[in-house]
Structures are given as C-alpha cells and as structure tokens.
C-alpha positions as CSV (number, residue, x, y, z in Angstrom):
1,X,68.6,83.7,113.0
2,X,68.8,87.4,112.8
3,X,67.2,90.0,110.8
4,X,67.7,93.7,110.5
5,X,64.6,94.3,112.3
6,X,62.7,98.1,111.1
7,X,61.7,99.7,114.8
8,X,59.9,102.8,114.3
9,X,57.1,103.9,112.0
10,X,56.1,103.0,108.2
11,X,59.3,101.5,106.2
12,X,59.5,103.8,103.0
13,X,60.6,101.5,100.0
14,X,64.2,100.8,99.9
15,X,66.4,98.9,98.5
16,X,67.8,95.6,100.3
17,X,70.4,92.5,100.4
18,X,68.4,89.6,101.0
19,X,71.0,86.7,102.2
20,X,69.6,83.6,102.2
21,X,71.1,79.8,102.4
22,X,69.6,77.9,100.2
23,X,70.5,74.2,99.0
24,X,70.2,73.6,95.4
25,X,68.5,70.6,93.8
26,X,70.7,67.4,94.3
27,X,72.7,66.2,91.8
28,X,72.2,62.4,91.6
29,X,74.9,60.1,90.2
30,X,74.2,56.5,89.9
31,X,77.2,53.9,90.9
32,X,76.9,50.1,90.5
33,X,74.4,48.2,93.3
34,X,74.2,51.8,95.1
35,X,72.8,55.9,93.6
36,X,75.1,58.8,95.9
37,X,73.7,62.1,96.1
38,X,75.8,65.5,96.9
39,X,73.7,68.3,98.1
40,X,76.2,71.7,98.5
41,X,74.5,74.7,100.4
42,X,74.7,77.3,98.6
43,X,74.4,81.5,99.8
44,X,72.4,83.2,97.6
45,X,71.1,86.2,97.6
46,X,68.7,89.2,96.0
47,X,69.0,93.0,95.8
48,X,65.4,93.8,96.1
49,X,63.2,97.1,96.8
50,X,61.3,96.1,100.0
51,X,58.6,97.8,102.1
52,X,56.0,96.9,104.2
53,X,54.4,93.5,102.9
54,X,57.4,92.6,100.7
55,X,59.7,93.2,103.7
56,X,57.9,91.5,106.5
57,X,57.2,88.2,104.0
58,X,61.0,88.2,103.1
59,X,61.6,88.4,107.0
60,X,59.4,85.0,107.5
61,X,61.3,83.0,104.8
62,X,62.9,80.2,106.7
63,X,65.9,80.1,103.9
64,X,66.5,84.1,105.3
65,X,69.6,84.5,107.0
66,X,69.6,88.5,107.1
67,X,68.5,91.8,105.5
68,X,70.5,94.6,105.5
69,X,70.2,97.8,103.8
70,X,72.1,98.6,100.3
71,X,75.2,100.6,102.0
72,X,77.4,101.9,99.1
73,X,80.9,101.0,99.2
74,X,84.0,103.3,98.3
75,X,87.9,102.7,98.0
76,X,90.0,103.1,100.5
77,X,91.5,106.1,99.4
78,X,95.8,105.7,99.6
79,X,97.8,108.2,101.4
80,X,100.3,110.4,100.1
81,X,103.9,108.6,99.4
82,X,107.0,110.6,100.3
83,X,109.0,108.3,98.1
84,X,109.4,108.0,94.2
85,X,108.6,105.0,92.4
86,X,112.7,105.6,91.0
87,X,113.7,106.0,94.8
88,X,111.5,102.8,95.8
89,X,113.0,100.2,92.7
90,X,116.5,101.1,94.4
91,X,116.6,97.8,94.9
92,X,115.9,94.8,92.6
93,X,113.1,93.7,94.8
94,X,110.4,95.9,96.8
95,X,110.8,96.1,100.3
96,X,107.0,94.6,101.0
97,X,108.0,91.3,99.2
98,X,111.7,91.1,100.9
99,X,109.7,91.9,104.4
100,X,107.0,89.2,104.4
101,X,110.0,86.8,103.6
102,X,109.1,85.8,100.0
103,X,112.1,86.3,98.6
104,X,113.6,83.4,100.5
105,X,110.2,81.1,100.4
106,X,110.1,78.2,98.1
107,X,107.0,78.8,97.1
108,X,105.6,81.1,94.4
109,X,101.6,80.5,94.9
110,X,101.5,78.3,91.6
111,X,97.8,76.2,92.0
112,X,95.9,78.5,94.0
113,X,93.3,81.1,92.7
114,X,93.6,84.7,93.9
115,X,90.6,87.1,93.6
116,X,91.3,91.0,93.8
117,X,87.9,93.3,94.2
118,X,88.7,96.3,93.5
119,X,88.6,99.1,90.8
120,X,89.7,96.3,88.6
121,X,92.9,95.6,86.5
122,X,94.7,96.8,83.3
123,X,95.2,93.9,81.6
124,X,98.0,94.7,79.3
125,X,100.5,95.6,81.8
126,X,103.4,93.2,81.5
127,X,103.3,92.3,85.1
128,X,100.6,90.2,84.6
129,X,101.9,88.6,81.3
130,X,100.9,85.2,81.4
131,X,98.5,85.4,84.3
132,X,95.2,83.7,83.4
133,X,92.5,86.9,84.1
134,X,89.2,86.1,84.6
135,X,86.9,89.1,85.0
136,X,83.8,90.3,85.5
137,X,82.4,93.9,86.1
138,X,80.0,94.9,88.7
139,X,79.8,98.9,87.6
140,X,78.1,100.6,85.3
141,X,81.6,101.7,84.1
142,X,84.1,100.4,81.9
143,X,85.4,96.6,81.9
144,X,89.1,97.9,82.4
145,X,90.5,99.8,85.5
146,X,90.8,103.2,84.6
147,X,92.0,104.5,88.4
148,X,94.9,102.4,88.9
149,X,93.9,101.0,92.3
150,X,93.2,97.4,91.6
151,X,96.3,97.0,89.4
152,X,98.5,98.1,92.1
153,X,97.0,95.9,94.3
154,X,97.2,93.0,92.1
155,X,100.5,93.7,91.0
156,X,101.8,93.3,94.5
157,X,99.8,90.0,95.0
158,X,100.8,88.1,91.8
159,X,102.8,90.7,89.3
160,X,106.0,89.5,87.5
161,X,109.0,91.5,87.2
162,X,108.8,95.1,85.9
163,X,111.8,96.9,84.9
164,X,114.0,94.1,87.1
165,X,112.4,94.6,90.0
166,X,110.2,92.2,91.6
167,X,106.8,93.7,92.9
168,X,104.9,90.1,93.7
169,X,104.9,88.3,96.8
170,X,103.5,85.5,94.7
171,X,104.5,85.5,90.9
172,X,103.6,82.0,90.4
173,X,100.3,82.5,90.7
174,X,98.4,81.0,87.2
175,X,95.1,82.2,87.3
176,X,93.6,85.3,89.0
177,X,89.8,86.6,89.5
178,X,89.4,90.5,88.8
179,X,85.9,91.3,89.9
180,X,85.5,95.4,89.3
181,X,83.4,96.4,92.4
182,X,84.8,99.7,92.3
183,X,84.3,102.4,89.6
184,X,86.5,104.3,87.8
185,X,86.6,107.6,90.3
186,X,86.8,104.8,93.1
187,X,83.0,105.4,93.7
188,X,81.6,102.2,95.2
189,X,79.7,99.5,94.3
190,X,76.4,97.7,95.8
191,X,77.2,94.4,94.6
192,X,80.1,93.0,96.7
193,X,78.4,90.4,98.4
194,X,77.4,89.1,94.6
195,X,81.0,89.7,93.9
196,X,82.4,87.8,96.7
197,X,80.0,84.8,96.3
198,X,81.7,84.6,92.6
199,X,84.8,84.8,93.4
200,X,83.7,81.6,95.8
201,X,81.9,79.8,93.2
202,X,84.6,80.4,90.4
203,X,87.3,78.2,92.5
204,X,89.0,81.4,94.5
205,X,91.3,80.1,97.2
206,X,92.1,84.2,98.6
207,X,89.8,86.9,98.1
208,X,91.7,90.1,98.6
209,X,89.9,93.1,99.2
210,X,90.5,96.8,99.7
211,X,87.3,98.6,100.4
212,X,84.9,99.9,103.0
213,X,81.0,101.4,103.7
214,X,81.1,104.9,102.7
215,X,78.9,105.8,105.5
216,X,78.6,109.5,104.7
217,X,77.5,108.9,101.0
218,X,75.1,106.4,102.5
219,X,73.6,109.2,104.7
220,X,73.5,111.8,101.7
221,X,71.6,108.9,99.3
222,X,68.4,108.9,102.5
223,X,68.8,112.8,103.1
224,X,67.7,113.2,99.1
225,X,65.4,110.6,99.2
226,X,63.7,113.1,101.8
227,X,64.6,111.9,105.3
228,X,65.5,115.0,107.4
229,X,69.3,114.5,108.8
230,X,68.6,113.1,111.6
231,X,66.6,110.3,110.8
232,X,68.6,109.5,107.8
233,X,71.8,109.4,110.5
234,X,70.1,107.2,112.7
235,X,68.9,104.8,109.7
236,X,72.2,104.8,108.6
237,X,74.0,103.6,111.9
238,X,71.1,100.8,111.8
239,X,72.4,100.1,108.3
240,X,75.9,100.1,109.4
241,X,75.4,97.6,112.3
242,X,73.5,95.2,110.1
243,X,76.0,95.6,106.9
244,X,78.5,93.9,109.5
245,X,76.0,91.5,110.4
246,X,75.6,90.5,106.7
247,X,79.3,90.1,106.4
248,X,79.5,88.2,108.9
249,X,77.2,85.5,107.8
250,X,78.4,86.0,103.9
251,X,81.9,84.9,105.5
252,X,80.3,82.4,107.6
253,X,78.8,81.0,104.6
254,X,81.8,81.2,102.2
255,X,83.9,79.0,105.3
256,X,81.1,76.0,105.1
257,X,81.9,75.7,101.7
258,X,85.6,74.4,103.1
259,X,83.7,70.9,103.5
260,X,82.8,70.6,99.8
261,X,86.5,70.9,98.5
262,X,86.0,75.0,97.9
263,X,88.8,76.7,100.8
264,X,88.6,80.3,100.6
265,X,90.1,83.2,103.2
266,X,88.7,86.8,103.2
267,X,91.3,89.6,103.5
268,X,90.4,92.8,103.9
269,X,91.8,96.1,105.0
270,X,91.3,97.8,108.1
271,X,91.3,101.6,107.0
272,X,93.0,104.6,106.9
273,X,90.8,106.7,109.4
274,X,93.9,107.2,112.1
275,X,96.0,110.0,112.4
276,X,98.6,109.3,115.3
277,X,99.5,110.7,117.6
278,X,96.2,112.6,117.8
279,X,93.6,109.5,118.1
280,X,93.1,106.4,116.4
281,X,90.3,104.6,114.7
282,X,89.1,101.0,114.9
283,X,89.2,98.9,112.1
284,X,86.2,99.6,109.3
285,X,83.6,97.2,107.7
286,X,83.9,94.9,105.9
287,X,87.1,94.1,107.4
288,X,85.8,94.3,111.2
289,X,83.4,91.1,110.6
290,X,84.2,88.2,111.6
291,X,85.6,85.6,109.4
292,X,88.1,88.5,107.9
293,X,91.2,88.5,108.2
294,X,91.8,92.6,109.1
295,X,95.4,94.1,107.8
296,X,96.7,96.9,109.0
297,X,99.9,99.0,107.3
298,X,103.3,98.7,108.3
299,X,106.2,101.3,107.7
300,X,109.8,101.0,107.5
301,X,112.0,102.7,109.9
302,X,115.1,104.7,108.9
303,X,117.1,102.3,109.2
304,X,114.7,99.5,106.9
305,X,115.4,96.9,109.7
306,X,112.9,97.4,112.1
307,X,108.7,98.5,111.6
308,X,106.4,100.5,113.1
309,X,102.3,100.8,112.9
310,X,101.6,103.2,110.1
311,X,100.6,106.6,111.0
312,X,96.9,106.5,109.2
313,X,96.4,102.9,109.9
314,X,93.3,101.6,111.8
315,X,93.6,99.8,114.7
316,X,92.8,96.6,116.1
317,X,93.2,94.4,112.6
318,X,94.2,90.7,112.9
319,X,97.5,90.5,110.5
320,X,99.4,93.5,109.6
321,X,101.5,94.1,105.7
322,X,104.2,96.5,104.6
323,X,101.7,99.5,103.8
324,X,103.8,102.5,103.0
325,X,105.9,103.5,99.6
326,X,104.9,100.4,98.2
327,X,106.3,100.0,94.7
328,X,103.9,98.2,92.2
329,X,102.3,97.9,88.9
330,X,101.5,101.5,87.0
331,X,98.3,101.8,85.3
332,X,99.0,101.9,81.8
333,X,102.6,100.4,82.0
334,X,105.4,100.7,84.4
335,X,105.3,101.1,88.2
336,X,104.0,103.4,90.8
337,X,104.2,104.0,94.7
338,X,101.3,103.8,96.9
339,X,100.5,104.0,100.7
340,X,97.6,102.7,102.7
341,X,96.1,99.7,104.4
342,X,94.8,99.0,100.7
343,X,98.8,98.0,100.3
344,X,99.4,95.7,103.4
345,X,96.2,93.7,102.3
346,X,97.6,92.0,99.3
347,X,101.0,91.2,100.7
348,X,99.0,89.4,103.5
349,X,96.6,88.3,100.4
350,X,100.1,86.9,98.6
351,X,101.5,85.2,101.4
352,X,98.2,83.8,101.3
353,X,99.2,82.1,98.0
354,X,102.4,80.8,99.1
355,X,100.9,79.4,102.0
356,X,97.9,77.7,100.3
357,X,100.3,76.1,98.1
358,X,102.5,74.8,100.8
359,X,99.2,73.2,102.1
360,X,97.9,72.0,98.6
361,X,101.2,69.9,98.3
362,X,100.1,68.0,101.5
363,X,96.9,67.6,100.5
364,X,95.6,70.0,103.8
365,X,94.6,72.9,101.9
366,X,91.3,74.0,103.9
367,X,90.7,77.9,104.9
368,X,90.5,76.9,109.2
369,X,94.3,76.2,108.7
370,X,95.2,78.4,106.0
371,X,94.3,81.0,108.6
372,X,96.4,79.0,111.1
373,X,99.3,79.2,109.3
374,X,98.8,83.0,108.5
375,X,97.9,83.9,112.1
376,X,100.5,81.7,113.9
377,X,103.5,82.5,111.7
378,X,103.2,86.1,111.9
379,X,106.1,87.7,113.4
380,X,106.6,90.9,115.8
381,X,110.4,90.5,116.5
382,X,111.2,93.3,113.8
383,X,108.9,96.1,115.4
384,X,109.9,99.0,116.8
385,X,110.6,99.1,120.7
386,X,107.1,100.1,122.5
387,X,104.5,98.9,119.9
388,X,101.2,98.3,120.8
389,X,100.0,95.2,119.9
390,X,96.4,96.2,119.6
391,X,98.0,98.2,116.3
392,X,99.7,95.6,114.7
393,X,97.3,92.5,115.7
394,X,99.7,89.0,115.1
395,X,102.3,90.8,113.8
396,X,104.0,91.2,110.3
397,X,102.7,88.2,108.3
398,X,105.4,85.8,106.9
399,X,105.8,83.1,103.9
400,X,106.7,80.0,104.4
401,X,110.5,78.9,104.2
402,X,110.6,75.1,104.4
C-alpha cells in the first residue's frame, strides 16, 4: 500500500483526499434450505484537514489506500477554431462522427449510461431532447452550465440532430450523468474523485472527462497560505506525483467493480500543453494514470481524407479523436465550433457507447474488453505519411460496423 508520505519538517494543516477501500455491511438474503450473502467493495473516501496526529492516524488505517493533497482541477481550455460553425455544418453530418465511422455503425449506444464531468450541461438545448439527465453539482455555482464546455462535449457524445446536422457519435444513448465538476469560468473543482465514484455508483458504463490539475493555481493556493515559492513548488510536485497515484488507485478501484455487474471505462484528455513544431508535452493528469484511456486530438487535412496529430495536442495518449473545428451543441441553443483534446475525448467517450452496446447484446459487456475493442479497433491507415505513433497512441478510434 502506498501513502503520500510528508518528508521534511512539521506538516502545517491542509486539506486532504483520504481514499480508502472499504466493504460495506453485507446484505443477507435468505433462499430456501440455504442464506447467500453479497459483500461489494466499495471506494470511499473523505476530504479532510489533516496535520500531525490526524495525518499520521489516517496513514495507519488498514482500509487506507492513499492520501494525496487537495490539487484544484481546471478545464482544459479549447484552442482557437479557424472554421465557423456555418462553414463546419456544410455537411449534414460533422466530420468527427463521419471519421470515427458512426455514421455507418449499427449501433446508436441505446442501454449504456454515459457520464460527462465537466462544466455541466444546458439542459434545454434540443440536442438533448429526450435524453434522460441525471445531475448533480459539485460547485458552489449554479446547477446549469453557464460556460458552454460541458454541452459541447456532451452534445458530441450523445446529442440528436440540430439544424439537420448530426453532431452525436452516439444519439441513442437514453440516459446520461452530468456531474458539474467545473465552474462556470471553468475554474476547477476539488471533488472529482467524489464525482467519479458517483458516476460509478449511479450505473455509468463511460465516464468521459475533460479536465486536468491546475498546477500553477495549486502553487499560488500554498504561496498565500504563507509557504515561500520554493517550498510551495516543491510541495506541489509532491502533490502532483501523489494526485496521479490517487487516480490510479480510484481507477483501479472503479475496474474491480467490473466483477459485481458495474463495467465502467475512464476517458480522459491528454492536454493541450504542445505547440509543434517547437516541443511537445506529455500527456497531463488525470489522463496519464493508469486505468485511463488518454485521447489525444486529431485534425483533418486539406484534402479531409487523411489526419494528422493536432498541433497543441499532448503526446503519448492511448486512443486519439477528431479534435479540431468540431461542430457541436451551443450553449443556449444552436451549435458552436470547438478545438482541443477536450473534443477528441467524447468522440472516443461515444464510440464508447456504441461499442458497450455491441457487447451488451452478447451479454460480454465488462470494462477489460470494452477497452479491448476500443484499443484493438483503432485505426492508423488514414494518417498522414510520417506520423509518429507516440502522438497518436492506437490510432483514430473506430465504431463498430457489424
């Protein structure tokens, strides 16, 4: 078991994720001549201010998995689109959903549960008309997205038709978890890992997210709390480290639930930190921990039949997504054109969908092969002459088509 262990001097009182696995009471159910009893584990967890004693007895609870310091988490901020949202609907279907093959899949994503965390949705937009919305709001801010994020993002996972053009990879989707971890500037959140553990527990089959540490804001919060820079630098790389460590295990504990009937996949983006030709950056946390499914961002070139690696996109992801004028769902009605790894993740988050369902139908739906079919299906025959694959990871993910 690992712990974020403190290494130097007296631990000032901070605040702290406490992940532990815990397994509930069992619930008994008696059966003729015979009693059978189900125990689920369970990750739990507790955002707690911790120093000295506190800390030290949390570190010798044997249900403790890790501790790792609050980091705040921020969007992942889109790029600048050259095109028009007029110029991208063109065509009567966007170029994402006709690239990842949906278009031609037989499946829609009907029966699996999709969970976007993100800035959250606007609920009234008719792309999501008749799409069951559960949600739930981590911020202090309002219950509705008020930055537009989120309902981009969802509208390319699950949205319906808007002004005949299709924007969803997967419009059969039913039912759909909006968990706002992301407030309404796009100012993070410090409950993720309670938001992800929802998403688990409220039957969520794909967990899309779009999101990373804001390490600098992290590093301000300890420099006003009175660290001098350089100590608040160094605490902050320790809490960086550990924040992947807690990851990690969260998505380590969020696979075992795959035995107990509840398959979830994580997908995450990988970041926008790269600016080729001049350097590249690796792919960011969350997304970086195992038992994530990284995406980086995919452009079209001129002549729409082959890709290449986005310029801002991070590298070394696992799955890669159409990422750049991406036509999708408008805050407050209509449709709008984004950029980013934030837009590869939920066309590799819809796929998703149309995979699950493929493996609901013969009874195998479980996240190891989910994965599988995601990974293993991907395809790098469309990419531009002299990719690297280290950029692009698998390749461009693709839906099913039998």
């Amino acid at each position: 078991m690992q712990h974020n262990h403190y290494t130097g001097g007296t631990i000032m009182k901070r605040s702290y994720i406490v992940l532990r696995n815990v397994a509930p009471a069992p619930v008994t159910r008696g059966v003729p001549k015979a009693t059978v009893t189900r125990v689920t584990p369970s990750p739990e967890f507790e955002i707690a201010e911790l120093s000295g004693k506190s800390f030290k007895k949390a570190l010798q609870d044997k249900s403790t998995v890790l501790i790792a310091p609050v980091v705040p988490m921020k969007l992942i901020t889109p790029m600048k689109s050259k095109t028009t949202a007029k110029e991208a609907t063109a065509n009567s279907v966007a170029w994402g959903v006709e690239a990842v093959g949906a278009v031609t899949s037989p499946y829609t994503g009907e029966g699996i549960v999709v969970a976007v965390l993100d800035t959250g949705i606007d609920p009234n937009h008719p792309a999501f008309s008749g799409v069951e919305l559960e949600r739930k709001n981590f911020t202090e801010d309002g219950d509705d997205d008020a930055h537009g994020h989120g309902t981009h993002c969802a509208g390319t996972i699950f949205g319906r038709e808007v002004k005949s053009t299709r924007i969803g990879v997967a419009p059969g989707v039913k039912k759909a978890l909006i968990g706002k971890v992301l407030g309404d500037s796009g100012g993070g959140s410090d409950k993720i890992v309670e938001a992800i553990q929802w998403a688990v527990n409220s039957g969520a089959n794909v967990i899309s997210m779009s999101l990373g540490i804001d390490f600098p804001g992290y590093v301000k919060s300890l420099e006003g709390a009175g660290y001098a820079t350089e100590n608040a630098t160094s605490i902050a790389l320790e809490g960086y480290r550990t924040n992947i460590l807690l990851f990690q295990r969260m998505a380590a504990l969020v696979a075992s639930q795959d035995m107990f009937g509840r398959p979830a996949v994580l997908v995450a983006a990988s970041g926008n930190e790269s600016q080729r030709p001049d350097f590249e950056i690796a792919v960011s946390p969350p997304a970086v921990s195992d038992g994530f499914i990284s995406v980086a961002a995919l452009a079209r070139e001129k002549n729409a039949k082959t890709f290449s690696v986005a310029y801002f996109s991070n590298t070394g992801a696992r799955l890669s997504g159409p990422g750049v004028d991406i036509v999708s769902a408008k805050l407050g009605g209509g449709l709008a054109v984004m950029s980013g790894t934030s837009m590869a993740t939920p066309h590799v988050a819809g796929v998703a969908a149309l995979w699950g369902q493929k493996l609901l139908a013969e009874g195998s739906l479980r996240s190891t092969l989910l994965v599988d079919r995601l990974v293993g299906n991907a395809s790098t025959k469309s990419m531009k002459k002299g990719f690297d694959p280290y950029d692009i990871g698998a390749g461009m993910v693709m839906a099913p088509q039998e």
